[in-house]
N, C-alpha and C positions, 0 to 999 in steps of 0.2 A: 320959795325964795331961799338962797343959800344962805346960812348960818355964821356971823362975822366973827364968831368965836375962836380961839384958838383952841387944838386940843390939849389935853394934858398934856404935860411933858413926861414921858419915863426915863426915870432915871435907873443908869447901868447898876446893879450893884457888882461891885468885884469880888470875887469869890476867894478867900484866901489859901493862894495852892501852897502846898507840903513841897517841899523840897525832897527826892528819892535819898534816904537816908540806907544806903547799903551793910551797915554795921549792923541795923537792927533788923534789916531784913533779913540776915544770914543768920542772928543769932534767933532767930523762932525756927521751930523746927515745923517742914513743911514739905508736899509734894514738889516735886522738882528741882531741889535743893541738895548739891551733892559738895561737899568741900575735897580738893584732889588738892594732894603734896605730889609736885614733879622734883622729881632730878633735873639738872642741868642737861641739856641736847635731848629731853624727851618731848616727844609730840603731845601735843594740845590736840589738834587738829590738823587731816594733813589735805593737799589742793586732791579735790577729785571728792572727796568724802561728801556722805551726804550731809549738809545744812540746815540741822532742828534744833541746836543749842547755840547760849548765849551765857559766855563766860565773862568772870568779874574779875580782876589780879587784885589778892587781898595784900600778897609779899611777894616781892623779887620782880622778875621782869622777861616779859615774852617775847621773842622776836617773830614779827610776821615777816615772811618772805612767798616768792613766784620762783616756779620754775619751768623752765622756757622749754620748747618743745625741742630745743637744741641741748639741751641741758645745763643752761647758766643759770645760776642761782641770782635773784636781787633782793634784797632787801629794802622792805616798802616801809617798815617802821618798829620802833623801839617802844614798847608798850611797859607799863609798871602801875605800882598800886593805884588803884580806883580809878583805871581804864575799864573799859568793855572791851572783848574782841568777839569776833562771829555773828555781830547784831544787823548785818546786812542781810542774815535770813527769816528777819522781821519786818525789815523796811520795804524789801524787796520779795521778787517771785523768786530769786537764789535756791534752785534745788539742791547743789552742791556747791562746794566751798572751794574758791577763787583762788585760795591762795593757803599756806601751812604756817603754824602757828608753833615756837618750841619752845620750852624753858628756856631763860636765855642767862639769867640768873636768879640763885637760890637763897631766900633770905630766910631765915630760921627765925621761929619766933625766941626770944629771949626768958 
């Protein structure tokens, strides 16, 4: 005879997530961690490279851009501090990189 009970109820508990705090992650010194000063018009990253890093803009500002097999240049986007760029070779199977990346402006720290 089946049993008129109900079961327990569980209940979710939520887990309380950290928000990625990138100041403090760079100030521990660690594998993988590399801090680069670019000049203005220097490459980050250029299209065709291979895809195994994932950069943070702590200052200034990166331009991503394509370049067409015709050779017109576009620009896809104007990156600045506490962006990511290059993280499509995380998300994805991206063996190289889609597009190029330059200092686009230089902000010094004070």
């Amino acid at each position: 005879m089946p049993s008129h009970r109900k079961p327990p109820v569980r209940r979710r508990v939520r887990k309380q997530s950290r928000n990625f705090d990138p100041q403090a992650f760079l100030a521990s010194a660690g594998i993988g961690r590399t801090v680069l000063c670019l000049q203005p018009k220097q490459a980050v990253f250029s299209q065709g490279e291979r895809a195994d890093t994932v950069f943070y803009i702590q200052a200034g500002a990166v331009r991503l851009s394509v370049l067409s097999q015709h050779g017109k240049e576009a620009t896809l986007s104007l990156l600045g501090p506490g962006d990511f760029l290059g993280e499509g070779c995380l998300a994805s199977d991206q063996p190289i990189r889609l597009a190029s990346g330059y200092c686009y402006h230089q902000t010094l720290p004070s």
